[in-house]
C-alpha positions as CSV (number, residue, x, y, z in Angstrom):
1,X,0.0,0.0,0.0
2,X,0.8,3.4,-0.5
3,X,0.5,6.6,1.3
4,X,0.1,10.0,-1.1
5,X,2.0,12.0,1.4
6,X,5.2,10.2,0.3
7,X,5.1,11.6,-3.5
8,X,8.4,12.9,-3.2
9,X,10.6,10.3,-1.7
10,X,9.2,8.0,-4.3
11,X,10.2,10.1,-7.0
12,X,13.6,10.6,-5.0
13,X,14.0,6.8,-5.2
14,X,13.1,6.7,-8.5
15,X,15.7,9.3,-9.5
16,X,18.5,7.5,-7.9
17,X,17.5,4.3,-9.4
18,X,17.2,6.3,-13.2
19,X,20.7,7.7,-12.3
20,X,22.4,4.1,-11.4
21,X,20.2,2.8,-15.0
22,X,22.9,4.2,-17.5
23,X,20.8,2.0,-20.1
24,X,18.3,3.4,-22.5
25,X,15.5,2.1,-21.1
26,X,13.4,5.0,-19.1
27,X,10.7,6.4,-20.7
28,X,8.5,10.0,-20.9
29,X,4.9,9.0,-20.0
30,X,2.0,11.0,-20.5
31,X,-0.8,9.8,-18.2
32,X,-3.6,10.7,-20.5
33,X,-7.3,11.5,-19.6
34,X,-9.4,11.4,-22.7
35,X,-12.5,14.0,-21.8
36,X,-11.7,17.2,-21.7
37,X,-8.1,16.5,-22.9
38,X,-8.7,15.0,-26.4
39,X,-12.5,14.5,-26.3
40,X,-14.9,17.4,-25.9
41,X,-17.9,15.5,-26.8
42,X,-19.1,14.2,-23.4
43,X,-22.4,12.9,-25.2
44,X,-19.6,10.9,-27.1
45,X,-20.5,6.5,-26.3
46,X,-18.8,5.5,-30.0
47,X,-15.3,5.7,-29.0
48,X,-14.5,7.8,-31.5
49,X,-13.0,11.2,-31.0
50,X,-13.6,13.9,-33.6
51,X,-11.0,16.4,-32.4
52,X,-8.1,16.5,-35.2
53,X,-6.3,19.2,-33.7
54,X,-6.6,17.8,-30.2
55,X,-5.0,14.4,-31.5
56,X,-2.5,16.6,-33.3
57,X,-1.1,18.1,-30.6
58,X,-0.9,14.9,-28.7
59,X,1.1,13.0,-31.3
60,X,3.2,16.1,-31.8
61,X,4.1,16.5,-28.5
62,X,4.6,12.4,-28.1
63,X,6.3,12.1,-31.3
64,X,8.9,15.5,-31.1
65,X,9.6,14.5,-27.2
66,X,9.9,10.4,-27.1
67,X,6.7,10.1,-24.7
68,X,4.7,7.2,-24.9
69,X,1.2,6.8,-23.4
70,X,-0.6,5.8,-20.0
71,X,-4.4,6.1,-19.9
72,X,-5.7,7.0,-17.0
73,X,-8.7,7.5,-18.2
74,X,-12.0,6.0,-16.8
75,X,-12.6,5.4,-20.8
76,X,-9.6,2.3,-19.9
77,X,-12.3,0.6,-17.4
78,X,-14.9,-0.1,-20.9
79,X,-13.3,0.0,-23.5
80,X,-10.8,-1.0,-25.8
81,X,-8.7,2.4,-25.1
82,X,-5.9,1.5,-27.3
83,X,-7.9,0.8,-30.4
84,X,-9.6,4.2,-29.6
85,X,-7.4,6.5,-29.7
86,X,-5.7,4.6,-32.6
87,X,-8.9,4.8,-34.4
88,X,-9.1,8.5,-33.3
89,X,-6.1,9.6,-34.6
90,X,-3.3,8.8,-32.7
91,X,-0.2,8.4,-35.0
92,X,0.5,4.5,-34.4
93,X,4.2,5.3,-33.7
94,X,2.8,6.5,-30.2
95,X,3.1,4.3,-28.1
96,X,0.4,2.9,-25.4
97,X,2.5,1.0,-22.9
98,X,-0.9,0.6,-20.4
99,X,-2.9,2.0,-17.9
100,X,-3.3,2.9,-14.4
101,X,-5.2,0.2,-12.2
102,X,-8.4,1.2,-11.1
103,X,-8.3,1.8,-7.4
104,X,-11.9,3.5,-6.7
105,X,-10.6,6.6,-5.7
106,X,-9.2,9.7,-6.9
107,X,-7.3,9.5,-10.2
108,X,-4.4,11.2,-8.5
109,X,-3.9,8.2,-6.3
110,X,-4.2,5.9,-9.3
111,X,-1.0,8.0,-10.8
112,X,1.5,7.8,-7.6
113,X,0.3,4.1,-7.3
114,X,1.7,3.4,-11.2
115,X,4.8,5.8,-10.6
116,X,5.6,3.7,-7.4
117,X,5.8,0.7,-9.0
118,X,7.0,1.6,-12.6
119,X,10.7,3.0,-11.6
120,X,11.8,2.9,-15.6
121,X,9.6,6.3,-15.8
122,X,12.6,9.5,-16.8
123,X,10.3,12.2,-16.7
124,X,6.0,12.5,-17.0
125,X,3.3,15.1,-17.3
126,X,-0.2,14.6,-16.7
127,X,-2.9,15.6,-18.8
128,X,-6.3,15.8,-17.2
129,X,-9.3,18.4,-16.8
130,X,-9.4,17.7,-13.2
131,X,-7.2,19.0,-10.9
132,X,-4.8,17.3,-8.6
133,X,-3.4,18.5,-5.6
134,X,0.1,16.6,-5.1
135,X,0.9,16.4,-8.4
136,X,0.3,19.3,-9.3
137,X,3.7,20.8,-10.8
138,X,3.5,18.1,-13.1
139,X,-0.2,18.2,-14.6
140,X,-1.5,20.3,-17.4
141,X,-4.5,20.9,-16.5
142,X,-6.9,21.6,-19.5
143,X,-10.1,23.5,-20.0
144,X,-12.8,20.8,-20.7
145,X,-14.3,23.2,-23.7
146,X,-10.6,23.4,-25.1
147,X,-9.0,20.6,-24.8
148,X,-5.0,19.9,-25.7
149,X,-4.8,23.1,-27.4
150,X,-2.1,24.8,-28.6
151,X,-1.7,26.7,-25.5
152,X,-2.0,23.5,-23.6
153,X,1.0,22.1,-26.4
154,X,3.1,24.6,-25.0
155,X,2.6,24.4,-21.5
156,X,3.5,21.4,-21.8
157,X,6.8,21.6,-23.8
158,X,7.6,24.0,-21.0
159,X,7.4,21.8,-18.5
160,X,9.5,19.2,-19.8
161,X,11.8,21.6,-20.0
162,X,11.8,22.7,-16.4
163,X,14.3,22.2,-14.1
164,X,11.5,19.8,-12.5
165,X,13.7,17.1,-14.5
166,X,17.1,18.6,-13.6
């Protein structure tokens, strides 16, 4: 079990274990909500998202950074989420590497529960219309009328960027 008031000595362990790892083999995540991130269409039960730009931006920013993809999504409990957002756009050189478990409780928890136990992870944003609290300063929180917009796009270029990773 995990406790959410320990955010930061996980990442702490997991920073000292990326640093001993002189392999190749961390990777960028993006833990991905879909509505109000890259679906505005919350009448929307087909599974397919009409939101080019949206998808754009995502595959742009997965594509030009080397971030693959963690839905987080509560699309991931129904569905077939990789075949949507295939079938919705995504370029097929993103890569889906899986989702968070489903934990009945906040999302946020859901995150710090997949970051405990996935210590390959180099750097991650989250993208998700609802806010979190402790991981915050790593979230890009979107508008759920707007979506990944450009604006969003650069926020989040800028915080890969940060010295957050440094």
């Amino acid at each position: 079990m995990f406790n959410k008031n320990n955010i930061n000595s996980i990442l702490k362990q997991n920073k000292k274990r990326r640093l001993k790892d002189l392999s190749d083999n961390l990777d960028n995540i993006v833990f991905l909500d879909f509505d109000g991130v890259i679906n505005l269409n919350f009448d929307n039960y087909d599974g397919h998202f009409d939101n080019d730009d949206l998808i754009n931006n995502l595959n742009n920013f997965c594509l030009d950074n080397n971030f693959k993809i963690v839905v987080t999504s509560s699309w991931r409990k129904y569905s077939d989420y990789k075949s949507i957002l295939y079938n919705s756009g995504l370029n097929k050189n993103v890569e889906i590497i899986g989702k968070t478990d489903v934990l009945n409780k906040d999302r946020e928890s859901e995150v710090i529960k997949y970051i405990k136990e996935h210590c390959y992870i180099n750097k991650f944003i989250i993208l998700d219309d609802m806010p979190f609290n402790e991981l915050k300063k790593y979230q890009i929180q979107t508008n759920s009328n707007k979506g990944f917009d450009k604006n969003k796009y650069n926020e989040a270029i800028m915080l890969i960027n940060s010295n957050l990773w440094r």
